[in-house]
NUNUKE-228599 format. One record per residue (C-alpha): x negated, y negated, z negated; residue in one letter; residue number from 1. Coordinates in Angstrom, 3 decimals. Layout:
REM residues N
          x          y          z   r     k
          X          Y          Z   A   NUM
...
This chain:
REM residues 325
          x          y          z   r     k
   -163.913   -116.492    -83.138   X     1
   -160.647   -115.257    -84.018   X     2
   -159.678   -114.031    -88.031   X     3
   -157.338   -111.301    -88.819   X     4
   -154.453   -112.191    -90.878   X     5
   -154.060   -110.675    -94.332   X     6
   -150.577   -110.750    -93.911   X     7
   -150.372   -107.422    -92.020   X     8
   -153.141   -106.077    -94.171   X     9
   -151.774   -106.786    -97.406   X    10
   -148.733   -104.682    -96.830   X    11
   -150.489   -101.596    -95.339   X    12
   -152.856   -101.506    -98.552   X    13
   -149.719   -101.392   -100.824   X    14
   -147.850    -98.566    -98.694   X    15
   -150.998    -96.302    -98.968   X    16
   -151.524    -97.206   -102.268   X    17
   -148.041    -95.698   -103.093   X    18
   -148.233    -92.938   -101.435   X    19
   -151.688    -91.869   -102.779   X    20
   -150.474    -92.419   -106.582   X    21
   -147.410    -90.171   -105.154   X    22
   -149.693    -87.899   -104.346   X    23
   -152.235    -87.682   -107.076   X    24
   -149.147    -88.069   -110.004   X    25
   -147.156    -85.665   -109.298   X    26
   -147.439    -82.262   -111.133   X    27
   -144.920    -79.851   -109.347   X    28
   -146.197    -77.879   -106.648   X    29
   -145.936    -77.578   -103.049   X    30
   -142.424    -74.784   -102.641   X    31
   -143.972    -71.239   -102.102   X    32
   -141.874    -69.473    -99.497   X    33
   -141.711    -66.389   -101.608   X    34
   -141.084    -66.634   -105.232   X    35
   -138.546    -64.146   -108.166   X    36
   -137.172    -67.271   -109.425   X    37
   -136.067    -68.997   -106.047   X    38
   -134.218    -67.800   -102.642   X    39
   -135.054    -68.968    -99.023   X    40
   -132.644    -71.346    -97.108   X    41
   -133.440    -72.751    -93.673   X    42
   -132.559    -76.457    -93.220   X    43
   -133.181    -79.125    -90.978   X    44
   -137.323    -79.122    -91.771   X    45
   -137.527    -75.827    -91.417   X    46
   -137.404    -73.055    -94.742   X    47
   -137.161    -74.259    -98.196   X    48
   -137.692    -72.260   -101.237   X    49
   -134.465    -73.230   -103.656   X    50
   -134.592    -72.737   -107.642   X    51
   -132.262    -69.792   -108.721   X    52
   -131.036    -72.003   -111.519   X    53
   -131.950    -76.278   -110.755   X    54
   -130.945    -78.130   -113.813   X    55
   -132.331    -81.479   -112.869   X    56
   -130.996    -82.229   -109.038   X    57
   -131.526    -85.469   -107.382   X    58
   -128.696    -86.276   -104.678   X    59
   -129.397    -88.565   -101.935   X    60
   -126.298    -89.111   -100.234   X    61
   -123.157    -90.293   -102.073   X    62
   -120.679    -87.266   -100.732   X    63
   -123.388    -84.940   -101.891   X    64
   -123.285    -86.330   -105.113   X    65
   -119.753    -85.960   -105.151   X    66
   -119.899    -82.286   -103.895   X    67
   -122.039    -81.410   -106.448   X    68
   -119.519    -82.887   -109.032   X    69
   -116.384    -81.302   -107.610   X    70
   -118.483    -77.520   -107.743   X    71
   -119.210    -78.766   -111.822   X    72
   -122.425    -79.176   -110.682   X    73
   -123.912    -83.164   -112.496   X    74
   -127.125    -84.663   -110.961   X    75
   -128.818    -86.286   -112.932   X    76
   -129.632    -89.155   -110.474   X    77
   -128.054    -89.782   -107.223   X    78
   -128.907    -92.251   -104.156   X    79
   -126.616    -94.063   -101.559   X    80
   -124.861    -96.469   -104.336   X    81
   -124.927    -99.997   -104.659   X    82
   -121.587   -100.150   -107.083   X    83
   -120.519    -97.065   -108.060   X    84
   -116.585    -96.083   -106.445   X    85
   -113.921    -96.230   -108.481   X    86
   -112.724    -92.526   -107.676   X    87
   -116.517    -91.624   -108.826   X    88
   -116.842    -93.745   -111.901   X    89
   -115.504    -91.735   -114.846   X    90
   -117.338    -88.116   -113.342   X    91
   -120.707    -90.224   -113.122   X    92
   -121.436    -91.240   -116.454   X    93
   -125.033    -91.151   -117.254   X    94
   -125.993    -90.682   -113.854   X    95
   -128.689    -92.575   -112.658   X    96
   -128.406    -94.772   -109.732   X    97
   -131.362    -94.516   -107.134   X    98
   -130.062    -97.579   -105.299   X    99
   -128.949    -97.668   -101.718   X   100
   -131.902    -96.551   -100.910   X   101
   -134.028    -93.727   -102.880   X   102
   -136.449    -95.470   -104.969   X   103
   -139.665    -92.745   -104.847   X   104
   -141.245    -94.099   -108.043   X   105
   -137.911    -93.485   -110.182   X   106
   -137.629    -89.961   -108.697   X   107
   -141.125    -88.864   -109.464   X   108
   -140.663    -89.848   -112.563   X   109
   -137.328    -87.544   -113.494   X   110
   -139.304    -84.815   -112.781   X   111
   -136.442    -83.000   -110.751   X   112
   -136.466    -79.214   -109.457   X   113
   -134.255    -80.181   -106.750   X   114
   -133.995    -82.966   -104.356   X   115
   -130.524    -82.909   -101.824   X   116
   -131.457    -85.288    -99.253   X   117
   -129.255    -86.377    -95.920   X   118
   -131.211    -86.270    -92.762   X   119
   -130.830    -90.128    -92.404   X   120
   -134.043    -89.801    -94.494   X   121
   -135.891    -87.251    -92.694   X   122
   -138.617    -89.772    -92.701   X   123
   -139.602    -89.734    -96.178   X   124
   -139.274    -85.886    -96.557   X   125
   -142.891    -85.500    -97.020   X   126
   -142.963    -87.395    -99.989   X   127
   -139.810    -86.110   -101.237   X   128
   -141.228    -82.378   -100.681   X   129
   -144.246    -83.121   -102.831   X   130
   -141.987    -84.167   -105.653   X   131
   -139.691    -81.157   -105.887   X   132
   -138.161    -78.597   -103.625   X   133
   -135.948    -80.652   -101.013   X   134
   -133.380    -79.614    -98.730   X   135
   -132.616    -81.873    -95.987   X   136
   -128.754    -81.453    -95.019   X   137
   -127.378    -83.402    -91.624   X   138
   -125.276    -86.841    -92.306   X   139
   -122.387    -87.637    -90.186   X   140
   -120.623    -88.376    -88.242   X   141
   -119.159    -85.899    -87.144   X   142
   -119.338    -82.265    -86.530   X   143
   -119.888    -82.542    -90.619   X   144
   -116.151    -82.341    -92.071   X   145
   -115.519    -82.999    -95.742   X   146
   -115.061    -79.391    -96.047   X   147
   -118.411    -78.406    -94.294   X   148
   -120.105    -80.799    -96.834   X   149
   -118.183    -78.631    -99.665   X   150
   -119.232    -75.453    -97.855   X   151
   -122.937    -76.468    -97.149   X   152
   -123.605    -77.700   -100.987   X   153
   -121.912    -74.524   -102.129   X   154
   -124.228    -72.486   -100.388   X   155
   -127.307    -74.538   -101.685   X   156
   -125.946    -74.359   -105.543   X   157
   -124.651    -70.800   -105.227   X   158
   -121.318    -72.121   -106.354   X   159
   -119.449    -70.414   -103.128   X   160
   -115.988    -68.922   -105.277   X   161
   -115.924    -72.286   -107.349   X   162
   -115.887    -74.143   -103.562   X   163
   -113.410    -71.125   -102.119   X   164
   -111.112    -72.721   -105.496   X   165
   -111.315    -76.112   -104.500   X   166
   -110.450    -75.148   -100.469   X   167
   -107.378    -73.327   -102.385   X   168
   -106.492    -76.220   -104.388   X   169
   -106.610    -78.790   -101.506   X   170
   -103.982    -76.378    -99.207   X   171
   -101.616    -75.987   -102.312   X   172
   -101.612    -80.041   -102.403   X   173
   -100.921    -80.277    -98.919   X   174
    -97.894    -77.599    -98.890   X   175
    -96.832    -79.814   -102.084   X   176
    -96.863    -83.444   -100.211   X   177
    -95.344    -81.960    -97.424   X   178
    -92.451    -80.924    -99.339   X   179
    -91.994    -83.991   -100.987   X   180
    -92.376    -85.881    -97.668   X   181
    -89.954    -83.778    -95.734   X   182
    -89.406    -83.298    -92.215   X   183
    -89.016    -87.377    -91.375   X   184
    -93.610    -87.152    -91.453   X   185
    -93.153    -85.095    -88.124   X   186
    -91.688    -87.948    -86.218   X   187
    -93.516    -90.716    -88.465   X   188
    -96.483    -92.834    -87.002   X   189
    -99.268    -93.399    -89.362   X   190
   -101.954    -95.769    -88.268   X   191
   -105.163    -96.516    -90.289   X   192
   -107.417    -99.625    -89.708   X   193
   -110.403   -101.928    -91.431   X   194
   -111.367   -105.295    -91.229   X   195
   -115.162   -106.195    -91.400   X   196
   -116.723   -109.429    -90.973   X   197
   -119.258   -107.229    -89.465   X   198
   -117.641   -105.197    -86.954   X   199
   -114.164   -107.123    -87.063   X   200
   -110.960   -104.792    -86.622   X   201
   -111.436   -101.055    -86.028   X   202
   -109.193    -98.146    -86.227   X   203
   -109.699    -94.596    -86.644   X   204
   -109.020    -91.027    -85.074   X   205
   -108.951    -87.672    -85.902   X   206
   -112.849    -86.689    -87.175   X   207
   -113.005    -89.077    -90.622   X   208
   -111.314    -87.182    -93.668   X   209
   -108.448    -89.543    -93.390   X   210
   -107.489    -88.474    -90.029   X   211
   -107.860    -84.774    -90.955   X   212
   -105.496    -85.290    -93.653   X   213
   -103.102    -86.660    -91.462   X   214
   -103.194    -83.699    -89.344   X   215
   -102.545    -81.489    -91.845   X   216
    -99.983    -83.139    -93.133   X   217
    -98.481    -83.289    -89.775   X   218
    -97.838    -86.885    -89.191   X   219
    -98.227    -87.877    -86.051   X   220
   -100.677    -91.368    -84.562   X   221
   -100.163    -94.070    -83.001   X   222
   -101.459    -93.399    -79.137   X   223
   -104.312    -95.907    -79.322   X   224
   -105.372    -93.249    -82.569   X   225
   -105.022    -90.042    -80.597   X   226
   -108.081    -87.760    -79.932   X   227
   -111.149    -86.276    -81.555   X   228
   -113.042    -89.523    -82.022   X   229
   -114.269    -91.126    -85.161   X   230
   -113.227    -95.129    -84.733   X   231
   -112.726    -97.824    -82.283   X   232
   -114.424   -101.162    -82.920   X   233
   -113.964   -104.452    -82.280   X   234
   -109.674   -104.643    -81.936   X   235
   -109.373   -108.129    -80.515   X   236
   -106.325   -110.046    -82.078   X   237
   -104.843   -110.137    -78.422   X   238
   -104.932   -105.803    -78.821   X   239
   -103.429   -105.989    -82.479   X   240
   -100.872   -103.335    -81.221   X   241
   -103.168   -100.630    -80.882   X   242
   -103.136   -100.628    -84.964   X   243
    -99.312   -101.017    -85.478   X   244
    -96.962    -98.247    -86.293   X   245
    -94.372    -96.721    -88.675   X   246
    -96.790    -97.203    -91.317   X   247
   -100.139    -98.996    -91.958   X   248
   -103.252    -98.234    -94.200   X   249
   -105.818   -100.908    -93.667   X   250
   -108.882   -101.747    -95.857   X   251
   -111.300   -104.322    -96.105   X   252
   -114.978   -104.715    -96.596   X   253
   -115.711   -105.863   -100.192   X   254
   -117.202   -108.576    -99.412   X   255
   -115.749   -112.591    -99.102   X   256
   -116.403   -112.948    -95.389   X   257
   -114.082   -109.983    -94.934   X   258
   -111.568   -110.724    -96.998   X   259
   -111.492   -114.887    -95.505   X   260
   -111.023   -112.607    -92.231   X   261
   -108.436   -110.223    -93.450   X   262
   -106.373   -113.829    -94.492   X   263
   -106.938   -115.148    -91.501   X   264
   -105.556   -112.274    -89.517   X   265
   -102.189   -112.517    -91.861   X   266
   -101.916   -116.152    -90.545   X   267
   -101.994   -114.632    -87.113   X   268
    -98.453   -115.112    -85.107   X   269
    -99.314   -111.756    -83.323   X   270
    -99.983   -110.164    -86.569   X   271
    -96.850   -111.120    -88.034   X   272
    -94.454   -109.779    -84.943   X   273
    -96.700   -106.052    -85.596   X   274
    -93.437   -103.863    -86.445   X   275
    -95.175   -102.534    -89.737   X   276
    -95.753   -106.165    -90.800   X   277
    -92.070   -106.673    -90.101   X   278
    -91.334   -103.453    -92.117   X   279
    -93.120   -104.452    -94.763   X   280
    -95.411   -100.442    -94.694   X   281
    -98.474   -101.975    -94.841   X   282
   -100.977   -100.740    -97.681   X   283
   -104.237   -101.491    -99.266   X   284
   -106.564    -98.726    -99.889   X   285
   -110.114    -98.604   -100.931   X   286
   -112.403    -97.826    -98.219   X   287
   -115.441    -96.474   -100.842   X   288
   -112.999    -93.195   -100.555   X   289
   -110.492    -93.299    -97.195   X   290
   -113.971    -93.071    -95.381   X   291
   -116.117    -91.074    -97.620   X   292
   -116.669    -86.762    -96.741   X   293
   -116.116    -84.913    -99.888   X   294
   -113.259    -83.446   -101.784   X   295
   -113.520    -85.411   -104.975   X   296
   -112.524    -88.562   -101.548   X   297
   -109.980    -86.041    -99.836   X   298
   -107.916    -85.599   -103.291   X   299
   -108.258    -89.980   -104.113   X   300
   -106.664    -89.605   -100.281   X   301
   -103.928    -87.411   -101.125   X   302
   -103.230    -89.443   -104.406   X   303
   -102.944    -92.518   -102.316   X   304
   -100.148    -90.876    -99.491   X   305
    -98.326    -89.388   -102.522   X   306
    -98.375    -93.022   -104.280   X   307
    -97.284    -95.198   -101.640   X   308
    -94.982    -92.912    -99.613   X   309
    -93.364    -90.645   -102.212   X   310
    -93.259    -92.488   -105.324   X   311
    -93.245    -96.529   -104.427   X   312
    -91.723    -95.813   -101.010   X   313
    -88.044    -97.460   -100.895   X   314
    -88.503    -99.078   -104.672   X   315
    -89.444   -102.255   -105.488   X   316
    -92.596   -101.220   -106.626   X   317
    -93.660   -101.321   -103.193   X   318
    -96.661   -102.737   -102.364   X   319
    -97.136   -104.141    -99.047   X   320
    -99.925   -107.191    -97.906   X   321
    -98.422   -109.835    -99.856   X   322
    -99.277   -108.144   -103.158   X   323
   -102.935   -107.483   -101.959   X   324
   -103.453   -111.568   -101.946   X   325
């Protein structure tokens, strides 16, 4: 006679034991579609009855999190963060973390008024409903832009002019770098790549912020980089040309099997004949922002181009592979 094994059992129990105490714990209600104190939005679910005023928001996606911060809106808890960026750090003090992903238990018990989810986690948006309001915004890829995410939290937080300021600011930086750059970024080749132990070399086109910015700023890509597509994996060595050009921002996963691959490739005869190895216009930037869609990433961006290609471009200050080691 055959036995059923606890081992399937045992987990089951503890899932709907969870979700029960989610359940029976909570003490905010279900969102009434009418209400004087909250307006109507339509999101992914369906409609969802928003707080006039939320004080105590729960992000779920790291660029919403930032959003929020760039529209002087703080969280007080936010989701999608292992380590906390760098260009985040100093506007997320006292934030809690939620972890990479949303721990329920912790967000039932800070009692929030509004949950801003990503529809990555459409799954749980049951649970997250019975906790507090929740609006459930698409994650790219693309068609979201950096700006859209701007645009999209504005709308949510009613905090349209202060997003209108930030669209402002960004253009007057642009027209800024662009004078400072000159004419020689119309004829200039910028190429951006990363190197995961994961996914090994990939490059990027025009939908990521990064390639955006680019556009704006009117440089022009190498052809390998040309089109409305996101990124190209898996760059063998033997196709190492389809990341070289006048100038080079590459990144690497923090982790040590990426970075024993990012040596490696600088070992590599064909890396070393690449003419922006030769050059020496290769750059390190941090990938936690060159790949992330909010403003708060766009500006880090922006600070980056104007730091390498204004201000340490031609002077010794220069920093190039060699000073990444």
């Amino acid at each position: 006679m055959k036995t059923c094994s606890c081992r399937y059992i045992f987990p089951l129990m503890v899932s709907l034991l969870i979700s029960l105490w989610l359940w029976s714990c909570q003490q905010i209600p279900e969102p009434k579609q009418q209400a004087d104190n909250c307006w109507i939005a339509k999101d992914v679910t369906g409609n969802v009855c928003i707080p006039s005023n939320p004080s105590k928001i729960v992000t779920l996606w790291q660029s919403h999190f930032a959003s929020a911060l760039v529209l002087d809106v703080t969280p007080i808890a936010s989701g999608d963060f292992g380590d906390i960026p760098e260009y985040l750090r100093k506007k997320s003090q006292g934030v809690q973390s939620l972890g990479s992903e949303p721990n329920l238990e912790k967000i039932l018990r800070l009692k929030p008024d509004l949950i801003i989810s990503s529809s990555r986690l459409q799954n749980i948006y049951q649970v997250l409903s019975k906790i507090a309001p929740t609006v459930m915004v698409y994650q790219p890829r693309p068609p979201l832009t950096w700006k859209g995410n701007l645009e999209t939290l504005a709308s949510i937080l009613g905090k349209e002019k202060e997003a209108n300021q930030v669209l402002e600011n960004y253009e007057r930086r642009i027209e800024e770098l662009k004078a400072a750059l000159g004419e020689s970024r119309l004829t200039t080749q910028v190429s951006v790549a990363t190197v995961t132990q994961t996914y090994g070399i990939y490059s990027y086109g025009s939908q990521p912020t990064i390639g955006m910015i680019l556009n704006d700023l009117g440089f022009q890509r190498p052809p390998s980089q040309r089109g409305d597509f996101f990124s190209k994996e898996n760059i063998s060595e033997e196709t190492l040309l389809d990341i070289d050009g006048d100038i080079l921002f590459l990144s690497y996963s923090n982790d040590e099997a990426s970075k024993k691959l990012f040596d490696s490739l600088q070992q590599n005869p064909l890396w070393q004949k690449l003419n922006v190895v030769q050059k020496n216009r290769v750059y390190i930037v941090d990938s936690a922002h060159w790949y992330s869609f909010n403003a708060l990433a766009a500006n880090a961006i922006l600070d980056d181009l104007e730091k390498y290609l204004v201000n340490e471009h031609g002077s010794e200050a220069r920093r190039g592979v060699d000073e990444s080691q």
